[in-house]
N, C-alpha and C positions, 0 to 999 in steps of 0.2 A: 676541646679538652684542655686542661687548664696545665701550665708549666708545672714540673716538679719543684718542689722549693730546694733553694741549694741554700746547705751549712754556710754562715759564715765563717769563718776564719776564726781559731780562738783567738782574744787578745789576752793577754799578761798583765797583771799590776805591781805593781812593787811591790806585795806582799810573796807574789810567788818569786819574782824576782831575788828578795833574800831569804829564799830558801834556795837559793840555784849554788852550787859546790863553790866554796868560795877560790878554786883554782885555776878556776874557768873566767874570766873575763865578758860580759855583756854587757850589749846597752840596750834600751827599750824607748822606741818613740813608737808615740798614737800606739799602744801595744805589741808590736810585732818586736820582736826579738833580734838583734844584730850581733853576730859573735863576731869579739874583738881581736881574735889571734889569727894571725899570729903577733908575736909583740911586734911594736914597731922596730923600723931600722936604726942603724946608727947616724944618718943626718937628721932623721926624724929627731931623735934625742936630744942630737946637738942646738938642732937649731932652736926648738922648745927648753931645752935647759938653759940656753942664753934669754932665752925670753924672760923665760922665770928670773935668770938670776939677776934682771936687768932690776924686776918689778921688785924684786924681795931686798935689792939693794935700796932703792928710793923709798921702801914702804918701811924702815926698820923702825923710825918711830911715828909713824900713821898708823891710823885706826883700820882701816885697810887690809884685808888680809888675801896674799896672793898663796894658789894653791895648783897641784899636777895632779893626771891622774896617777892612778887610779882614786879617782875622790867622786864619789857621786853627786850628784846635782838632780834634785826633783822637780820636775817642770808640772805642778798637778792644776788641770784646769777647774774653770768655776764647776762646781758641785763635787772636785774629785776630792779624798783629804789625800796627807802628805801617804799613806798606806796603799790608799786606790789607784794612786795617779798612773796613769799610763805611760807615761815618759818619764825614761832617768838614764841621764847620761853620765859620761867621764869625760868634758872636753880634756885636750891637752894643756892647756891653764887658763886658769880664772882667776878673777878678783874680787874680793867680797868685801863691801862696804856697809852692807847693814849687819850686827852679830846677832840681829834675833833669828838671821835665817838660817844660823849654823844650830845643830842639834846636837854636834860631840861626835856624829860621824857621816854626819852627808849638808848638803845647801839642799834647803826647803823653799824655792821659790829662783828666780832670777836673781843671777849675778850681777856684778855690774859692768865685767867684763869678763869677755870668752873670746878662746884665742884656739884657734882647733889648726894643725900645721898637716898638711891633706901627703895623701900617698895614691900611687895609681889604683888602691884597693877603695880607698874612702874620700876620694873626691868628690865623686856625684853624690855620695852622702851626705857629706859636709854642704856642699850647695846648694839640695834640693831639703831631705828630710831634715837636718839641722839647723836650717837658718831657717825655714816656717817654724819649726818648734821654739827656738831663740824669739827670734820677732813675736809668736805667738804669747810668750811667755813675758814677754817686755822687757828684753835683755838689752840694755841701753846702746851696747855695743859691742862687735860681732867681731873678729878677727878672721881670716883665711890666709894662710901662711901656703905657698904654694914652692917647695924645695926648686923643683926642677925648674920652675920660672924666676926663681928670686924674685918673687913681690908678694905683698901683703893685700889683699881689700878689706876695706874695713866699712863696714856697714854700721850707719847708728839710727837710730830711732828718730822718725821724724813728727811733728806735730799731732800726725793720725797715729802714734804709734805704727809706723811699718817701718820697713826698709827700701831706700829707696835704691837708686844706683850706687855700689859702691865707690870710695876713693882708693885710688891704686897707687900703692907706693914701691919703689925699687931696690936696689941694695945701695943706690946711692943715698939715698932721703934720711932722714931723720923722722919719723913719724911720731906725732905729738897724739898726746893720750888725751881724747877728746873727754875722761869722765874725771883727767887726773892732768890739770892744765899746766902743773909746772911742769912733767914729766917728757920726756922725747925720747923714744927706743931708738938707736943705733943701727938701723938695719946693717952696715957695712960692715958690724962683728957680729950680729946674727949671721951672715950670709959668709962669711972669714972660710976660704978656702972649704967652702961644701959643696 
């Protein structure tokens, strides 16, 4: 007697996606739906608002453009278009170096940096579904800000396009921005009394 067939799972595309209430926060990889509330904490803030303002300070007259969520980011793969695509995130900051990928309200494609600062809710997320979708998408390079550890890994892209082991940086280091060579984040005012 032959198995019953079971339903897949619906998946999402960015279309249904911006119809979803805009008061409500989501993200969507490979289809499935992740609700993003509640907002983050206040070191969460802190230490992504240092980040940011490390990048928006180095970047004021580069071409360059550094961004926070809530900003979407469309990772659509080969055959999806930017409507279909199954994945769309909000890292907590990015960097955007090419401007054909900005639309006027979302990145169409890989960043050239993402920086996602994890909590005990979105760790394993960040880890597992984030960074396959990052590397999948070709995102040169990958940030993980981990609060309660004080350290950074940062993953970049290696010649087969993947990622390989991260490099772990502390609150002591200075961590040089592998896509932006003159630049070196400060971890020790990132991390300043959090």
């Amino acid at each position: 007697m032959a198995e019953p067939m079971r339903a897949e799972p619906r998946r999402f595309t960015y279309a249904d996606y911006a119809s979803w209430p805009e008061h409500e926060r989501w993200e969507l990889i490979d289809g499935v739906p992740y609700d993003m509330s509640p907002s983050p904490i206040q070191v969460h803030q802190e230490i992504g608002g240092e980040v940011y303002r490390q990048f928006a300070n180095f970047l004021l007259d580069h071409p360059c453009r550094v961004y926070t969520a809530p900003f979407d980011v469309r990772l659509p793969r080969p055959g999806e278009s930017s409507l279909t695509t199954s994945t769309v995130v909000q890292p907590d900051v990015l960097v955007v170096c090419d401007p054909e990928k900005l639309d006027g309200k979302s990145v169409v494609g890989a960043p050239t940096l993402v920086v996602e600062v994890t909590s005990p809710a979105t760790a394993g997320k960040d880890l597992r579904e984030k960074r396959a979708a990052y590397e999948r998408a070709g995102v040169p390079e990958y940030w993980v800000i981990s609060p309660t550890d004080k350290t950074v890994q940062v993953y970049t892209l290696d010649e087969r396009g993947r990622y390989g082991a991260p490099a772990v940086y502390t609150a002591d280091d200075s961590l040089p921005v592998g896509v932006l060579p003159e630049l070196q984040i400060d971890l020790a005012r990132v991390f300043a009394d959090r």
